[in-house]
N, C-alpha and C positions, 0 to 999 in steps of 0.2 A: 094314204099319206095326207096328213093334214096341211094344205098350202102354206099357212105360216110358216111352218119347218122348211123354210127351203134349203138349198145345199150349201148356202154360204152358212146360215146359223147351223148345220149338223155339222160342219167343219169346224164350228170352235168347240168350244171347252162346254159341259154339261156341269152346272152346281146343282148337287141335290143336299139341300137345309134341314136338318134334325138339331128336335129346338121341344123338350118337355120343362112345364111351370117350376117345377119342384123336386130336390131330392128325392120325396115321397114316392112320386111319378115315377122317377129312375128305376128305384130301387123294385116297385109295386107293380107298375103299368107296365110290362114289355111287350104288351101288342101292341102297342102304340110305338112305340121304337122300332120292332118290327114292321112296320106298315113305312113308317118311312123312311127305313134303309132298303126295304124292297122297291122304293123309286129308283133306286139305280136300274136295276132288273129292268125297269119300267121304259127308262132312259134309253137303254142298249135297243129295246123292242124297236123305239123310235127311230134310231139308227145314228144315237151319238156314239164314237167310238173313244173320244176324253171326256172321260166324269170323275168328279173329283168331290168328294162327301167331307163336309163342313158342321162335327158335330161339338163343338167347341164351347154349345149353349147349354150341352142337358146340365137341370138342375135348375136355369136360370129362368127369371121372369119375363115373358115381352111387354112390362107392363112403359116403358122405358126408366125405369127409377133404378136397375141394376145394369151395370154394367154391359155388356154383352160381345166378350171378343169374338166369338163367332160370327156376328153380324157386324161388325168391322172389318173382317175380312172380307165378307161376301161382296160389301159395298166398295171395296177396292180393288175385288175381283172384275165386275161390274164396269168401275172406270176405266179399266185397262183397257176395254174391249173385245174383249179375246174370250165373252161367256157369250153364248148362245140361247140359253133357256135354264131357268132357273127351276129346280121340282121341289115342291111342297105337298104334303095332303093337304094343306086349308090354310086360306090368308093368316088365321091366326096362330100358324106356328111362324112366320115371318116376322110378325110386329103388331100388338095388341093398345099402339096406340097412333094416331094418326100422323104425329111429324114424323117419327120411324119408317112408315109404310107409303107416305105419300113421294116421299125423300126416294126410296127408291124405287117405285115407281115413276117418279121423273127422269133418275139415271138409266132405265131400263129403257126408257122412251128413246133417249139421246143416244146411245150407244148401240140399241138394235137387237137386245134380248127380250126373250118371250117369256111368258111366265105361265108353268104347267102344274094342273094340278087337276085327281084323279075326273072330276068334272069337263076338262077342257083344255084348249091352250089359248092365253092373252096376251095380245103385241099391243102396249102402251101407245104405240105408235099411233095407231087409230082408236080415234073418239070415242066410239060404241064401246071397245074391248076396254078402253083406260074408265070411261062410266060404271063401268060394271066391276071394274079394279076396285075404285074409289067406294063405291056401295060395297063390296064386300071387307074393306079395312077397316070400314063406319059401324057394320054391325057385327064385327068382330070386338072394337073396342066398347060398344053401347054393350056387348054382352057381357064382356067381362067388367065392367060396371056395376051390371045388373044381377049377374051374379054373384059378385063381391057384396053389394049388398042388403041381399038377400041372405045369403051364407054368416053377415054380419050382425043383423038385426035378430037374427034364429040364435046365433051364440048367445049373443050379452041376453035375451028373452029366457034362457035355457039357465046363464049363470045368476040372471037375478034372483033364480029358486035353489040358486046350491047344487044343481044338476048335471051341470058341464063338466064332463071330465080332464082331466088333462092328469102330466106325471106326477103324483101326487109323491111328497118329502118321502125320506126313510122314516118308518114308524106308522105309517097308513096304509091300507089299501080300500080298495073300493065294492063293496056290496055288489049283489046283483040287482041290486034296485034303485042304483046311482046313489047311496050313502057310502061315506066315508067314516071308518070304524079304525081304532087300534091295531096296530100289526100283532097276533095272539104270542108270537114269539116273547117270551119273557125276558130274556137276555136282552134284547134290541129297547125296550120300554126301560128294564136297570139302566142302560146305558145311559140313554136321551136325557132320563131323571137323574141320570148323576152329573151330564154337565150342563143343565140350568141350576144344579144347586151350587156346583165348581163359582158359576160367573156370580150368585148371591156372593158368596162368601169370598171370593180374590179379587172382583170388580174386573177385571179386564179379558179381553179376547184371547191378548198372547197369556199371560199369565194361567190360564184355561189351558190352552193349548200346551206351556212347556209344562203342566202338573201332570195331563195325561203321556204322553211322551217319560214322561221321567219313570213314571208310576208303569211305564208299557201297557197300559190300556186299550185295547183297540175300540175304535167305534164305525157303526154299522154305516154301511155307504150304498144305495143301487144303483146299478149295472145297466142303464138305460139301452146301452150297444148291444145287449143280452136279452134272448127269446126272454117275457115274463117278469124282466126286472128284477132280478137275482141278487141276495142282500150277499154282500161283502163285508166283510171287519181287516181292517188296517188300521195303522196308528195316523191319528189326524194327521192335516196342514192347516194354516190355519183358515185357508179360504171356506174349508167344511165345516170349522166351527163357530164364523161369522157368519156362513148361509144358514145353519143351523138357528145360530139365537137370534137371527132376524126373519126368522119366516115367521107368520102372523097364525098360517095352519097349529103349529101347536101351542098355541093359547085357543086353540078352539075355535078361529076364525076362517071362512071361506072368504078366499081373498081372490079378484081375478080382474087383470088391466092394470097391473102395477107398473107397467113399462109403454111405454110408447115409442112408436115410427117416428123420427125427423127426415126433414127431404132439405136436402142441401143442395147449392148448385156446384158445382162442380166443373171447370172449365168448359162452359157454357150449360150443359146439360145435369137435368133431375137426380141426383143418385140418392136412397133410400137408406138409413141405417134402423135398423131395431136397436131393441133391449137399453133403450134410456127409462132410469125409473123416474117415477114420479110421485110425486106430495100425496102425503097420506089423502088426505081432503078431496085429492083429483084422480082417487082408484076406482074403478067402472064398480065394482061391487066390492062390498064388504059387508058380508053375516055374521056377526055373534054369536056367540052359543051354536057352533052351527053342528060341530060333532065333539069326541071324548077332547077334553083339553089335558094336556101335558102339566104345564103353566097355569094360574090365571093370566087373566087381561092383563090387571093390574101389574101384576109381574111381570109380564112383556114389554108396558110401555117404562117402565123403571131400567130393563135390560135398555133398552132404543138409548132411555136418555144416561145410560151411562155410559156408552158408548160413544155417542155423539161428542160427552165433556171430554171421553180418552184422546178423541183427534183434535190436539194442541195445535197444529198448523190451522185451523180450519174455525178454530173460538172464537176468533181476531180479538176485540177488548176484553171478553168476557171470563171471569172467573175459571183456571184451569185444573182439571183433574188430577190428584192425587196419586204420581206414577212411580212410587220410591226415591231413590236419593239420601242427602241429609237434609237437607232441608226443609225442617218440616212447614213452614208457609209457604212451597214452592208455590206459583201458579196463584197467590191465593190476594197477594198483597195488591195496592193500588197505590199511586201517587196521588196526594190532594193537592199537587201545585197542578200538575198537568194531567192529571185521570187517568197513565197508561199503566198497564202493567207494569211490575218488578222484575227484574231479570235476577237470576242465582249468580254470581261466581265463585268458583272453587280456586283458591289460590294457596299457598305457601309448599313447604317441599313436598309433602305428603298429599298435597290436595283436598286439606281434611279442613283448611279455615275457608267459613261459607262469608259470602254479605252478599245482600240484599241492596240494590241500586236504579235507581231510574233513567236509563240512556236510552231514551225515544227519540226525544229533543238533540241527541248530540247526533246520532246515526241519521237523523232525518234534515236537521236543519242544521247541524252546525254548530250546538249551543252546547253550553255545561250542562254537565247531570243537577237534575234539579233536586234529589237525594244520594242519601249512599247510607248504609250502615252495617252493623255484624249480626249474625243469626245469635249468636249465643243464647246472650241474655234476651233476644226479643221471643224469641221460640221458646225458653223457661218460665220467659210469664206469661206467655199465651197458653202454656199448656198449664201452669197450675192456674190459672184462671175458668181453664176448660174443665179442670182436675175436681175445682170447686164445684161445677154446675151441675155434674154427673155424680160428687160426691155419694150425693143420695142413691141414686140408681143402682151403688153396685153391685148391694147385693142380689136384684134379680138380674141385672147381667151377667154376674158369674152364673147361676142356676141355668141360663141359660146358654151360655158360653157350654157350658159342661154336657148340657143335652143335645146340643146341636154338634159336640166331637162326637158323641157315642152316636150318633145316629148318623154321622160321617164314615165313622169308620163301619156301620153297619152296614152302611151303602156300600163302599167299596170293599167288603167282605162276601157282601151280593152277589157283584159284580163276578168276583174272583169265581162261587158258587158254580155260578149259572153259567158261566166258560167252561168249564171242569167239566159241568154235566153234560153241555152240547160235544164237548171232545171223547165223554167218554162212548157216546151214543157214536160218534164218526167211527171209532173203533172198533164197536160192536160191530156196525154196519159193514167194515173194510174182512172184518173176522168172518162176515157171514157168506160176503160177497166171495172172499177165498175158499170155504168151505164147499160151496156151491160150484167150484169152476172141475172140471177133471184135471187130476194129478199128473194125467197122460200128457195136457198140452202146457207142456212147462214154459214156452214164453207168456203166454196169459197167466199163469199159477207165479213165476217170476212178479211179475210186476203188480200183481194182486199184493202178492206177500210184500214186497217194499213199501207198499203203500198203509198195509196194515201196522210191517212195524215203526212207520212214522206218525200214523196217528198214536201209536202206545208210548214213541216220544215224547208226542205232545201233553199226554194223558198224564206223563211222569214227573214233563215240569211244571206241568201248571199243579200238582198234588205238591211239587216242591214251594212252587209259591205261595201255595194257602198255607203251608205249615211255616214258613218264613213269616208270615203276613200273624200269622198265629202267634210267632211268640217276638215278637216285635212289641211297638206300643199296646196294654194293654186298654179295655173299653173303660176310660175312666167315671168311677161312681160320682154321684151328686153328692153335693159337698153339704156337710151339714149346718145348720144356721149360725150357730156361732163360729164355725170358721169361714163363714160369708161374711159375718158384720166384722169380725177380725182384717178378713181382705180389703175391706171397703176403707178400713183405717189403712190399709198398706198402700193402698191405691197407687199412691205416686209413685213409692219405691218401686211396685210392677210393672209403672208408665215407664221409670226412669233407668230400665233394667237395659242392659245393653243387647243384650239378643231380645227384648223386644221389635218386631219389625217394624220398617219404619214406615210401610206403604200400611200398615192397618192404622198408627197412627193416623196418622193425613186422611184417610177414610171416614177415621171419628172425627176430625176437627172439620172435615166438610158438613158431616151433616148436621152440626150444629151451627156452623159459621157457616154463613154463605157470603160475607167480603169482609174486608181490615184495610181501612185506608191509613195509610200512613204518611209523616210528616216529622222532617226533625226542628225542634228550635236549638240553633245555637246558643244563643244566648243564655239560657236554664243547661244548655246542654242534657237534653232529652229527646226521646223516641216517643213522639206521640200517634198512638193506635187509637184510631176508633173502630171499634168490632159491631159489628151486625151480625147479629145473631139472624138463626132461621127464624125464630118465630115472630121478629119483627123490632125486638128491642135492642134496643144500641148502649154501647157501654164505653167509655174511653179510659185509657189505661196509657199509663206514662212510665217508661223505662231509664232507667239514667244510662247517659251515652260517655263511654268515656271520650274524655280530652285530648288534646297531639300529642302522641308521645305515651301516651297513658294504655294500660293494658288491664283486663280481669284479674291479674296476678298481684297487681300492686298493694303493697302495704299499707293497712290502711293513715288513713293522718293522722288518730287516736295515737297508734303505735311510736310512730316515726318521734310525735310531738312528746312521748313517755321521754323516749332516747336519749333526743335532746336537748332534756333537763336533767336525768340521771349521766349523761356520757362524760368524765374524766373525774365525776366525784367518786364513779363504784365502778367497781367491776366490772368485765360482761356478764360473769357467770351471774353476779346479783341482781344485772337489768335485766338478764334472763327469767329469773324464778321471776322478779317484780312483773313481766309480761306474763306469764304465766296464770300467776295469780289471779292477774285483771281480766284471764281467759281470753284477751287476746290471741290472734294468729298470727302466720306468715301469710303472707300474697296467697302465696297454694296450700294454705290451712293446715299446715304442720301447724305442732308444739317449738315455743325458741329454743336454742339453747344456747351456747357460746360462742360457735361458729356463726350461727343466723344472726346472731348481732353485730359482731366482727363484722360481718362482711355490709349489713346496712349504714353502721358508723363508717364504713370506709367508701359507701355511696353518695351517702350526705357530708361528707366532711367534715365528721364530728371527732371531738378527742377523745383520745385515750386515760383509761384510769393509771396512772402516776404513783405507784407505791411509794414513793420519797415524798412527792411532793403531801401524799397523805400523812403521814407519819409529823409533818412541821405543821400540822394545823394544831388549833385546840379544842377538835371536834372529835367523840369516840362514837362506836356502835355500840349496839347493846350487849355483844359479846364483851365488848373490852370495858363498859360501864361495872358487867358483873364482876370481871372479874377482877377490877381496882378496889371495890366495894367488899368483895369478897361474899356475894348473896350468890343465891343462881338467879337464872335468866327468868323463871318466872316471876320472882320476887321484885324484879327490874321492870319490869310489864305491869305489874298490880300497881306499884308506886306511879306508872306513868298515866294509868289508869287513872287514881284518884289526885293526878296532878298535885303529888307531892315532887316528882324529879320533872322539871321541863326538858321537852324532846320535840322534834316535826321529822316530817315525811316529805319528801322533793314532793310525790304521790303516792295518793293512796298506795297500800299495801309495799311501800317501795319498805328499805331499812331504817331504824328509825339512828337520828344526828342528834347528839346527847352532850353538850360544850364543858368543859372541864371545870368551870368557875361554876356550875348548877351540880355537879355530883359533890363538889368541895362546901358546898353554902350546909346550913345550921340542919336548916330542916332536913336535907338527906342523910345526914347524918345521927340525926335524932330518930329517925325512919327505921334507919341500919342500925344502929345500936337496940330498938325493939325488938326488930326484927332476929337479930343473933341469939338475943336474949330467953325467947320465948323457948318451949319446950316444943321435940317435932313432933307431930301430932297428925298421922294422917288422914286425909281431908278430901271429898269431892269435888274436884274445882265447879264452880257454878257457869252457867253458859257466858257472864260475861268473858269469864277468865277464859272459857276454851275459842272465843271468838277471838280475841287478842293473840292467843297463841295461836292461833291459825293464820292470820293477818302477820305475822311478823317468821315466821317461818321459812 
């Protein structure tokens, strides 16, 4: 019996402490767990009859930077008094850093427990035993020191040649000779290559992820908790499709140290977090070219930075991405009084009238919007401004619009392929596996058979969705040149088509605009844009802003000012055709007619034509000129022509005013008397006479 054990300390309580580094250890090492739950066994020998096993740690580090409620406990067990002798195999399943182990080796001193371990038993109490304590917590923590590392400086030496292994994405695996090669599954390679083409061509994360989802497309996932790393297919989230088109592996980059450890304090003590990333610039390695690439480079850092423009929280001043809407300068405009972005709002009943406004100044400080205005017109001429610059381009953007569907839809025809065939291969497989079992043991033959006939399910519908998928959209042909250069004149109408989308929009006017500051002058009452182009040239473009009160619909002042010089001499129907003529509009680009005038003479408070009061004048029209005269109306026209009969027009094309003392005078009458005279004779009219008859019509 060893004298430190004496019968007061085998009368209290026995702790025995199980305490492994890592998961890995848990899961891997069980002799080592085993060795130190057999200190109980060890314990009893000694002749404690309360022991009490404290395994609260496995998994966890003694480095102190993790938590460790197992030894929280101990050390409370400890203060109580009521522990007797603590059992460990080795200082360094206790505490692997010295304030941890010194800490309780001073409560162990003061309270009067021993510390056993398969080497020995040591009472804190005396000098010699607590010296030898202290050496053994010192080169427990210098070794885990030393071999961290060691174990560190061997990694990054290992990864700076591309050599280190670790779990390598879906779409890899690893050689026997630490290269990294293509997974040979052809299914998994269509996948990966259909959604880095998805995010070329939609720009966004989600928009990727609700195409596959919509589309039920499953993509490949491994199984890490699974012997071998077992590839899975399910339909994304989108966390799989942002880890996806941000890993640097498939552009062909061996990447390794993207994340780093922070040590926080934490009411008073170290605690450790992983997995913070960090700046491209501050990654322990990165090779190039290092295996097959998916991607290029190129293509990768364009994915990164489109990405980065999508998170609108996170731009702060800076030019924002193009995420749908109506608006199509959403994100994009700038203030030139105070430099901050433009905010969108949607207001009226439908939510469908947009402006554009600058309230930085008023949410921050207190102050008036330093702009405001309406999208309409400013978005119509920024896009035929835009409409102008690509004019030229179109027709190899259509040619290639047109190759990049067919080769979309040949991808996702692939895809469908290569599903079918792995399903019909499960089938074979589940058929062969049934054939193979005895018929005699029918719960095995059971569950064989269900299993075959759901893979012949699967086999049925996915043969349904290729032939769906088949007579769906067909592969559209390339379009032939003249009806490119035909498109390229349609241009706008295709810009300006209403199921054109409106996030492709915003796409193209990003990559050619990279900002539009804007600014309004009241005074001119205009929208002034200065555009920055991507390639460095700036252009300023001046919009008219309507006035208070004033709307896009309004009639122009040509019009109104017609009105109000024809209104109580004629008709409406006559100030009708006279607008007509002059190919004037309405506000909303109708034709007049009797009603649309009606109702503006009764906006303006203009009068009405007066059939009495017309009848007391001594003014006729041309109708009534001919027909006092007794000529027709074109013979009335010819005379007015060669200013034999005097006539006017309030305006152009309006009726012509013909006064009764000028039909009655020598010379029209001398005119009309020719004119009766003559023989009829019929006659080509000449372009003047058909212009006059068209003008007074």
């Amino acid at each position: 019996m060893n004298p430190k054990l004496t019968t007061e300390r085998l009368g209290r309580r026995a702790v025995v402490y199980v305490r492994q580094s890592s998961p890995g250890q848990v899961l891997h090492h069980q002799e080592s767990q085993r060795r130190q739950y057999a200190l109980a066994d060890h314990a009893r020998e000694l002749g404690f009859k309360n022991i009490v096993v404290i395994d609260d740690d496995l998994g966890r580090s003694g480095s102190g930077l993790v938590e460790r409620p197992g030894f929280q406990r101990l050390v409370g067990e400890v203060c109580t008094g009521e522990v007797g002798a603590i059992f460990c195999i080795e200082a360094s399943r206790l505490a692997r850093n010295g304030r941890d182990w010194h800490h309780l080796i001073e409560l162990c001193g003061m309270a009067g427990a021993v510390v056993v371990d398969p080497e020995g038993v040591y009472d804190p109490a005396i000098v010699n035993d607590r010296l030898l304590l202290g050496l053994k917590g010192t080169m427990s923590e210098f070794e885990l020191n030393l071999l961290r590392q060691r174990s560190f400086e061997a990694i990054r030496q290992k990864a700076r040649r591309g050599e280190l292994r670790f779990c390598l994405p879906v779409g890899y695996l690893w050689t026997t000779h630490d290269k990294v090669e293509m997974d040979p599954d052809q299914r998994v390679q269509q996948a990966l290559r259909l959604v880095f083409s998805k995010m070329t061509e939609l720009g966004s994360v989600r928009q990727v992820l609700l195409w596959f989802r919509r589309e039920r497309i499953p993509l490949p996932t491994r199984a890490f908790d699974q012997p071998g790393g077992q590839t899975m297919w399910s339909l994304p989230v989108y966390n799989s499709v942002l880890k996806l088109l941000s890993n640097p592996m498939y552009a062909g980059a061996y990447a390794f140290g993207k994340t780093q450890v922070r040590i926080a304090m934490v009411e008073g003590r170290a605690r450790k977090t992983a997995g913070h990333k960090k700046p491209r610039s501050e990654w322990t390695v990165l090779l190039r070219d290092h295996h097959p690439e998916y991607i290029p480079w190129e293509q990768y850092e364009r994915n990164q930075a489109m990405i980065a423009d999508n998170a609108h929280m996170k731009s702060r001043m800076q030019p924002k991405a193009g995420r749908g809407g109506k608006a199509l300068l959403s994100g994009l405009l700038r203030c030139r009084r105070c430099g901050r972005m433009l905010s969108v709002s949607y207001g009226g009943i439908r939510r469908n009238v947009i402006r554009y406004h600058c309230k930085g100044a008023h949410l921050n400080h207190g102050e008036d919007w330093c702009i405001s205005f309406g999208s309409l017109r400013t978005d119509q001429a920024v896009a035929d401004e835009l409409l102008r610059a690509i004019g030229g381009n179109a027709v190899e953007a259509a040619v290639e619009a047109a190759e990049k569907m067919r080769q979309q839809r040949h991808e996702q025809r692939s895809t469908l392929e290569l599903e079918l065939e792995q399903a019909r291969y499960e089938a074979k497989l589940s058929a062969r596996r049934y054939q193979a079992v005895d018929p005699d043991n029918r719960l095995v033959a059971a569950e064989l058979e269900a299993r075959w006939n759901a893979a012949l399910e699967k086999v049925r519908e996915l043969e349904d969705r290729l032939r769906q998928f088949d007579l769906g959209v067909k592969l559209p042909a390339i379009p032939d040149k003249k009806v490119l250069i035909s498109l390229a004149q349609d241009l706008p109408a295709v810009w300006n088509f209403p199921s054109t989308d409106m996030r492709l929009k915003q796409r193209i006017v990003r990559i050619l605009i990279r900002e539009i500051v804007a600014d309004v002058e009241q005074e001119k009452k205009e929208i002034v844009l200065l555009i920055h182009w991507a390639g460095g040239r700036h252009s300023e473009l001046r919009v008219k802003k309507n006035g208070l009160g004033k709307h896009r619909r309004c009639t122009s002042v040509e019009a109104v000012e017609i009105v109000r010089q024809m209104a109580g001499k004629f008709s409406d129907e006559q100030i009708a055709g006279t607008l007509n003529r002059l190919k004037l509009r309405t506000g909303a680009g109708n034709n007049w007619n009797e009603q649309r005038v009606l109702s503006l003479r009764h906006y303006h408070s203009l009068p009405a034509y007066d059939v009495r009061t017309a009848t007391t004048t001594n003014m006729l029209t041309l109708e009534e000129t001919a027909f006092r005269l007794g000529v027709s109306a074109t013979s009335v026209r010819r005379m007015i022509r060669q200013k034999v009969l005097p006539a006017s027009q309030v305006v152009p094309c309006a009726p012509w005013q013909i006064s009764i003392e000028a039909v009655q005078s020598a010379a029209v009458q001398k005119a009309v008397a020719r004119i009766k005279s003559r023989a009829s004779v019929p006659r080509t009219r000449n372009d003047a006479d058909q212009q006059i008859l068209l003008s007074m019509s």
